[in-house]
C-alpha positions in Angstrom: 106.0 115.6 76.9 104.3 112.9 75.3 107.1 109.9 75.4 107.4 111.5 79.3 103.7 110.7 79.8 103.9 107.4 77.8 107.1 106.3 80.3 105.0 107.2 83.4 101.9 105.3 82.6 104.0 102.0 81.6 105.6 102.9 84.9 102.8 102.6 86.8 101.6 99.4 85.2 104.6 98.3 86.3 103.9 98.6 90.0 102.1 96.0 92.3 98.4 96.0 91.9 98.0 97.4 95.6 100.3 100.3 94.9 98.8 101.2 91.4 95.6 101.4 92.8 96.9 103.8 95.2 98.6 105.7 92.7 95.3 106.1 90.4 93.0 107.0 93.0 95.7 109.2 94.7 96.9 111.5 92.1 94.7 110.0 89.2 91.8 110.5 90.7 92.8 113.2 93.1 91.3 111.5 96.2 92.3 112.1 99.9 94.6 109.6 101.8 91.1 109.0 103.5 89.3 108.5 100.3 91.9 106.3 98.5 91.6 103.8 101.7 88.1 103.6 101.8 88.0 102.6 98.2 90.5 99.8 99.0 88.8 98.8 102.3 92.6 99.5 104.1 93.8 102.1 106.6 95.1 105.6 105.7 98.4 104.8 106.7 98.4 101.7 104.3 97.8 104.0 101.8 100.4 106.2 102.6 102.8 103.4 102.6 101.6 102.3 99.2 102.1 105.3 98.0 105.4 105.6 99.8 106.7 102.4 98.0 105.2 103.1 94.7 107.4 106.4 94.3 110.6 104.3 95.3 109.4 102.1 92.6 108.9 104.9 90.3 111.7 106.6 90.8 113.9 103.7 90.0 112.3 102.9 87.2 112.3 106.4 85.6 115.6 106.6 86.6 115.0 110.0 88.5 116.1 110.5 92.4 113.8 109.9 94.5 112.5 112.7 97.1 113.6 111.9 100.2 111.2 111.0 102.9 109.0 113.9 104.0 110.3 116.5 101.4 107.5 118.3 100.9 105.4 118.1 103.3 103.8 121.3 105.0 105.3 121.9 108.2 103.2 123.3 111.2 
């Protein structure tokens, strides 16, 4: 669990500055879409595409499939 953590975190400091700090205050930091973009003085859906990119990114680099866009979403 440890070396699984370790690989994450050096993950994430591998992402682009914009996208880590959506990362942190995202799951990190468990703020809201709404939050997160107030922080960073952008729109929610900026965030959202940060956060879109960021689990491309991670994904790749943790050599694990990526979800697939909108997997996991509620539906109404």
């Amino acid at each position: 669990m440890l070396t699984g953590n370790i690989q994450f975190c050096t993950a994430v400091g591998r992402l682009s500055e914009r996208q880590r700090d959506a990362v942190i205050l995202r799951y990190g930091l468990d703020c809201t879409t709404k939050e997160a973009a107030a922080v960073m003085g952008v729109e929610e859906a900026t965030i959202r595409s940060h956060l879109s990119q960021a689990c491309r990114r991670l994904a790749q680099l943790l050599d694990v499939p990526a979800k697939p866009s909108g997997e996991g979403k509620a539906h109404s």
